[in-house]
C-alpha positions in Angstrom: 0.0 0.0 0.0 1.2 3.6 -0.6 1.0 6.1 0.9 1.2 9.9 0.1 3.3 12.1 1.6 3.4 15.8 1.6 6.0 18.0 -0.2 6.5 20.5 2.6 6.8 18.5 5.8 9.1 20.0 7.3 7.6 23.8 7.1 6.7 24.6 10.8 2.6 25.6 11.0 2.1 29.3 12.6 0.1 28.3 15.8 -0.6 31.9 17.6 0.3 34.8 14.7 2.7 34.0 12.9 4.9 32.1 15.4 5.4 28.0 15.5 5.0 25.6 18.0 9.5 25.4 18.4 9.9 29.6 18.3 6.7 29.4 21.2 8.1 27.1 23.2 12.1 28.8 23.2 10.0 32.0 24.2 7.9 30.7 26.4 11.0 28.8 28.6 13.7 31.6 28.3 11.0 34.6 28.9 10.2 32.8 31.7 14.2 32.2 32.9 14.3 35.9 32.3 11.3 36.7 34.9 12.9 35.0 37.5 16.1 36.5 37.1 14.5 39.5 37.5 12.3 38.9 40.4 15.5 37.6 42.1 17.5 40.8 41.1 14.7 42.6 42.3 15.1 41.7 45.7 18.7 43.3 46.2 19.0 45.6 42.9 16.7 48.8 42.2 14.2 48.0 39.5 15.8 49.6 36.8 19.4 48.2 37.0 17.7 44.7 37.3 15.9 44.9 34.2 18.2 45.5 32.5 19.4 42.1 32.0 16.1 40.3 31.4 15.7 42.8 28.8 19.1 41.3 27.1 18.1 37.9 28.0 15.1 38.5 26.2 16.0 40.1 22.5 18.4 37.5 22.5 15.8 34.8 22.6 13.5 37.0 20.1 16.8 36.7 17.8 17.0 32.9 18.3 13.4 32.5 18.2 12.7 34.3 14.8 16.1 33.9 13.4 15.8 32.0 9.6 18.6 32.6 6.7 17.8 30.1 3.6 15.1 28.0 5.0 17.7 27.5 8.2 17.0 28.0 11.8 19.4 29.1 14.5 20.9 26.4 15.9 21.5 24.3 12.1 23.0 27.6 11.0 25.2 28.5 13.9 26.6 24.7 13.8 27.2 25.6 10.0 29.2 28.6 10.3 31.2 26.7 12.7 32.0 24.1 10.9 32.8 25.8 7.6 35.2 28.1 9.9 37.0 25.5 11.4 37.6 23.8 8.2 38.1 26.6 5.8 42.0 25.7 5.0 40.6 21.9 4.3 38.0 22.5 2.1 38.6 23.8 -1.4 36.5 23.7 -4.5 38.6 23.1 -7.6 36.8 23.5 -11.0 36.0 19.8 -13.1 36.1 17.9 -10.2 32.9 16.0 -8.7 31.8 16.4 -5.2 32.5 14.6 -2.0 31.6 10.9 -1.9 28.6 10.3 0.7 31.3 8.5 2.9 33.3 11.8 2.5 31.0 14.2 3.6 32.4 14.4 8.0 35.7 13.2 6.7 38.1 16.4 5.5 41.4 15.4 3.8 44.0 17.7 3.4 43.9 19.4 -0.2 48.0 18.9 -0.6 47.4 14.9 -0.2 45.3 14.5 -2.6 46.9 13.5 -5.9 45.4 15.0 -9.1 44.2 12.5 -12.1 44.9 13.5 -15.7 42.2 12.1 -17.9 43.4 10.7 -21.2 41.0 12.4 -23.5 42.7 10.8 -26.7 42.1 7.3 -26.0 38.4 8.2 -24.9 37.6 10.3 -28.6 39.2 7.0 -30.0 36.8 4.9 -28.7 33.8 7.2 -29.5 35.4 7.1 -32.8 35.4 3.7 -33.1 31.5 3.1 -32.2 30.6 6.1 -34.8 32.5 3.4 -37.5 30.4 0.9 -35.9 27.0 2.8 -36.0 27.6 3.9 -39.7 28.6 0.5 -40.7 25.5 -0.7 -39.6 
């Protein structure tokens, strides 16, 4: 039996405006981190000097929260930016050759240790030669 499957799965539904179930929850939890601290700052600081960092704690969440460059949340694209940082030396696109095998794709070599291939191009046009003969022959 089959079954169909929709194209865009993996788009997040708006619950409340325009804001997702994930960007809710990451508000709800760290606006609520950011109350307490406050309450407990409060307590010993004057009111204005103690909101000052909830307020930070909270446009840094609205950041996270809403954050989206090419279909990519925060955390996928932090990770990312990361990665291609830390392996900028290693990773090097030269023209005519294919991409990284799927066994390839965590494994980095170094760009000097890999040997380049020279393709004979003669002795492939003599072979497409040869089946031209072939094909006209026929």
């Amino acid at each position: 039996m089959q079954y169909k499957i929709p194209v865009q799965i993996e788009n997040e539904d708006p619950i409340i405006l325009w804001l997702s179930l994930r960007q809710l929850a990451i508000i709800m939890i760290w606006w609520s981190i950011s109350y307490s601290l406050f309450n407990s700052l409060v307590k010993s600081l004057w009111t204005e000097i103690a909101l000052i960092p909830s307020l930070i704690i909270m446009w840094i969440t609205l950041l996270i929260a809403l954050f989206r460059y090419s279909e990519m949340t925060f955390v996928p694209f932090v990770l990312s930016f990361i990665r291609f940082k830390s392996n900028i030396e290693e990773r090097r696109w030269i023209k005519w050759v294919d991409s990284f095998q799927p066994i390839d794709i965590w494994y980095l070599t170094s760009s000097q240790s890999k040997k380049e291939e020279k393709i004979d191009f003669t002795s492939k046009i003599d072979k497409i030669n040869e089946l031209e003969d072939k094909l006209n022959k026929i």
